[in-house]
N, C-alpha and C positions, 0 to 999 in steps of 0.2 A: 272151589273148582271141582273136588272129588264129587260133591251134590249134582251138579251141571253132569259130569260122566256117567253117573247112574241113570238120570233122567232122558240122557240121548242113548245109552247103550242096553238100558232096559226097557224096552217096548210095553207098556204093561197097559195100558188102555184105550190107546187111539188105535184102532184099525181102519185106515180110511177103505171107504165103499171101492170097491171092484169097478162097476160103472163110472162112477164120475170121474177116477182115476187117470181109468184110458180113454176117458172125454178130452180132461184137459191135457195129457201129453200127448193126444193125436194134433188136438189142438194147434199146440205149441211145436209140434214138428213138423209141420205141414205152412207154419208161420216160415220156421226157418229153412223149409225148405225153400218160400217161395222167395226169401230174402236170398237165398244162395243162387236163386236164376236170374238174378237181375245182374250178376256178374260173368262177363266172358269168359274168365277163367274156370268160375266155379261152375258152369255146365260138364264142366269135364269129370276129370277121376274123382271120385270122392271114398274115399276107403275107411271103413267102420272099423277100429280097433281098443285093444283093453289094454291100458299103459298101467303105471307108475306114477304118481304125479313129477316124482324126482324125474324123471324120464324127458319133460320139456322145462326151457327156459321161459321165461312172461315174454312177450313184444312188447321193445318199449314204447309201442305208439299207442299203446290202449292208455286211455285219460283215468282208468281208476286206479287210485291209489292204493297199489296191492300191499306194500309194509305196513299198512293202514287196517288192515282185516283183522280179522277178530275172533274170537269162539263168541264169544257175546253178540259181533256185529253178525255171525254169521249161524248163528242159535238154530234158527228154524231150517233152514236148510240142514245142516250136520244131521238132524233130527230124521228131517227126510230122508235122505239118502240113508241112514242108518237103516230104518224101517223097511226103503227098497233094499237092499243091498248094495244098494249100487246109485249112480245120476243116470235117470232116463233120458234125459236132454244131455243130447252128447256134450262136449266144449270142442271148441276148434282147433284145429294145430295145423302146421307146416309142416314139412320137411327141412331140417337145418342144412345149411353147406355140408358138405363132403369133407370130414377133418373137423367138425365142431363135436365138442365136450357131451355134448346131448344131441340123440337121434329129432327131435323138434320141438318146436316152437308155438307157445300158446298164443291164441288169434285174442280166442273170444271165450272162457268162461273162468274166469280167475277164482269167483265164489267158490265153485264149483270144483275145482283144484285144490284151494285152499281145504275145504270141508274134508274131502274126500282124504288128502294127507293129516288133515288134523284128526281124522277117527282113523288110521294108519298109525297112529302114535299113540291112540288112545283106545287099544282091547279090540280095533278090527282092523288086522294088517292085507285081510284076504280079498277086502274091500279093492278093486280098480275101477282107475279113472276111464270111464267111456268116451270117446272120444274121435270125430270125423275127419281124416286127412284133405285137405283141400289145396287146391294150388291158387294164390291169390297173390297176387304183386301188392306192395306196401302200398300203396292207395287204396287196392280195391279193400286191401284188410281196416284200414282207417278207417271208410268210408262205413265198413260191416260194422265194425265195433260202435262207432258212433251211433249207427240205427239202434244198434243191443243197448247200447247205456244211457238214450235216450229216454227210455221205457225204466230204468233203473232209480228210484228214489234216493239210493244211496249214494248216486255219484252228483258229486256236489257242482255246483253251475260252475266255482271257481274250477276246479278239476278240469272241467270240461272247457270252459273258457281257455287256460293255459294247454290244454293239448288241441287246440284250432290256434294256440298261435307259433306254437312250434312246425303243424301244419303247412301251416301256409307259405313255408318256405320251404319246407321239408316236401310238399309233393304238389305244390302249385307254381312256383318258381314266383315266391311272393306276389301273387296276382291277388286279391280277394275274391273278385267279381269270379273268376275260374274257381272258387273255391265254394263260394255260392253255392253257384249253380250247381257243381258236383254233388252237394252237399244238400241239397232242392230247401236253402233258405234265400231270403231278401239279403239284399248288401247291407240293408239298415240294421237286420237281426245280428248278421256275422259282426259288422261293425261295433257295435253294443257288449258281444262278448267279447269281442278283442278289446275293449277300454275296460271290461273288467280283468281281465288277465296282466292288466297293466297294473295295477293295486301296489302303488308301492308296501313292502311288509309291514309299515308303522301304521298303515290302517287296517293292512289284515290283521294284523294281532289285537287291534282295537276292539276288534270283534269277538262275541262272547267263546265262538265256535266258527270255522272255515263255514260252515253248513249258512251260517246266518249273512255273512255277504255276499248280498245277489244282484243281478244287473241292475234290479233301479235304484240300489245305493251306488252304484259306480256313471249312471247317468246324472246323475248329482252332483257327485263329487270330482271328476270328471274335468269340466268347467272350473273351478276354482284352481286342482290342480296343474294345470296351463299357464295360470300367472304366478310368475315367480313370487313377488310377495304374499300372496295367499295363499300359494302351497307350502310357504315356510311357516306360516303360523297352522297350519291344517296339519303339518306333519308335528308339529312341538306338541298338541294339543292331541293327535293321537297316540304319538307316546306316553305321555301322561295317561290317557284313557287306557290306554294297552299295561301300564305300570299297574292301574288301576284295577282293570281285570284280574293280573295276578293275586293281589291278596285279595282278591273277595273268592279268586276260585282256591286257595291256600286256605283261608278260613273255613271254606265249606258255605260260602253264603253267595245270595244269589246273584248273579253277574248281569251286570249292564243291559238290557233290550239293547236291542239293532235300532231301534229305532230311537231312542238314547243317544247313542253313539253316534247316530246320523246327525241329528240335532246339533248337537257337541260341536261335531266337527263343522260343520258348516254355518253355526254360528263366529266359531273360532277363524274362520278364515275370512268373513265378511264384516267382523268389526275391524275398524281403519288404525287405531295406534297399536302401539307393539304393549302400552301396560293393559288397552282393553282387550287384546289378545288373550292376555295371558290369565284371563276373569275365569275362575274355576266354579261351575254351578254345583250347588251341594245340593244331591238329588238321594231320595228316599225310596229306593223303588224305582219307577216310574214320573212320582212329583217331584218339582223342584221347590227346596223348602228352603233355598237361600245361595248366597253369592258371595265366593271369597274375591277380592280384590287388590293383588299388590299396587303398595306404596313406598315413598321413599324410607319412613321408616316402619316398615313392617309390612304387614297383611291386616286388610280390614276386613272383619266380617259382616254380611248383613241376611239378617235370621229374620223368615216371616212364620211363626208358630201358632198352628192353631189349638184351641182350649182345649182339646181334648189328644191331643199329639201325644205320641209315644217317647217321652224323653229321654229314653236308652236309647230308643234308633236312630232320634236325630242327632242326638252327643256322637255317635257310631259312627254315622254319617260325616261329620262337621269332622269327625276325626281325620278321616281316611282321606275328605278334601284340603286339611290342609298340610297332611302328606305330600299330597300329589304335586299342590300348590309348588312346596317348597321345593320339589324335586325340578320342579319343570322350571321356578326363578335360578337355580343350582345348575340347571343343563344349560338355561339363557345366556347367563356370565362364563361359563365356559367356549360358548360355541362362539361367543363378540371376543374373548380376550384371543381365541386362534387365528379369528381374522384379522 
């Protein structure tokens, strides 16, 4: 970390060009300005001022996951703003009620907030957050933030899926189609992200990373989760897959593809008995180099190796499957002897 603090608080060789500077944050303010007239409210006061970050609370209606920030996730910006003094692209704020703990309330640039108190703690405290007062009622500020994080690579589609469906009841009176349109998507698109916001946790964890499941693993999966007996073995089979996760990210070794995971599961719910359900593929990577399969007495293996196969990886492999194996027959007997 101390390397990371010299590298953002010593300027020592990037000086960006003058010109393209004030290219791109004319740019970019002239973006938000025009996003800010497309709201009734915000044709109104808009008042430019220099806070604190401690100075606003977040709105819990923005979809990115601000405990979730970083000096790491937030490297190049911090870097930035150091260099300016300051964020040229204001953030947005409210005015909080009258008797609230802090004078307001962040709309729209939590990066940005973040960065600016993180070099606040770190050698430049003189540094303040820029930032535009706007009067926005909680839809029009949803509606803004959503345009903002659109455009943001780091806010993850589940992120955003789960705050459209808090939405929708939160400032549509559960309507979709009104949410839509506000929104200037198809009912088909909102539709899509609300069945992924729907992910029960045993196949988000199944994923290597939140970033890695996206809507057309949840148009997938989707469908199967609807019937009850194939959502029982889709959920035994990504817990296991998610147990699975663990110790390959515990090891330090490489985790599951999504597109692994997808397989997996959707195999696991489309075979018909409960012992081919529970058929654990011993995968290499990407290949699958064999099949465990309980029995009445024990686990069978079946290994297809080829002549030039790495037989530490596959022993590795064949390990961890029939870990998994055993865990997932170990949860099976528990979860028939409750019923």
């Amino acid at each position: 970390m101390g390397g990371f603090v010299r590298d953002i608080l010593t300027t020592l060789s990037y000086e960006p060009d003058p010109a393209e500077t004030s290219r791109v944050e004319g740019a970019e303010l002239s973006r938000l300005d025009q996003r800010l007239a497309g709201f009734v409210q915000g044709n109104g006061r808009r008042t430019a001022i220099s806070i604190r970050p401690g100075d606003c609370s977040v709105w819990d209606g923005n979809p990115r996951d601000v405990p979730g920030l970083s000096a790491d996730s937030c490297r190049s910006l911090i870097e930035s703003i150091a260099q300016e003094d300051g964020n040229r692209i204001p953030v947005l704020v409210r005015n909080n009620p009258p008797g609230s703990e802090l004078p307001y309330e962040l709309l729209v640039g939590s990066r940005r907030r973040f960065s600016v108190n993180w070099l606040n703690h770190n050698g430049r405290p003189e540094i303040r957050l820029n930032a535009m007062v706007v009067d926005l009622s909680d839809e029009e500020a949803f509606r803004l933030a959503d345009i903002e994080n659109r455009e943001r690579q780091d806010i993850t589609e589940l992120d955003r899926a789960r705050s459209y469906q808090g939405a929708v009841d939160r400032f549509y009176g559960g309507v979709q189609s009104r949410m839509a349109e506000a929104l200037n998507l198809s009912n088909s698109q909102l539709s899509r992200l609300l069945s992924l916001a729907q992910m029960p946790d045993e196949v988000v964890d199944a994923f290597a990373t939140r970033e890695e499941l996206r809507v057309r693993h949840s148009e997938v999966l989707t469908p199967l989760l609807r019937r009850s007996e194939q959502r029982e073995r889709l959920l035994v089979a990504a817990r296991g897959v998610g147990q699975e996760q663990q110790r390959l990210a515990a090891a330090g070794d490489r985790m599951i593809p999504a597109a692994t995971v997808l397989t997996r599961l959707k195999q696991a719910a489309m075979e018909g008995g409960a012992a081919r359900a529970q058929d654990m593929q011993v995968m290499m990577g990407d290949d699958r180099v064999g099949r465990i399969k309980p029995g009445r007495d024990g686990l069978t293996v079946e290994l297809a190796i080829a002549g030039d196969a790495d037989l530490d990886r596959i022993l590795a492999a064949l390990r961890t499957a029939i870990l998994d194996s055993r865990a997932r027959l170990t949860e099976e007997k528990r979860d028939s002897a409750l019923d």
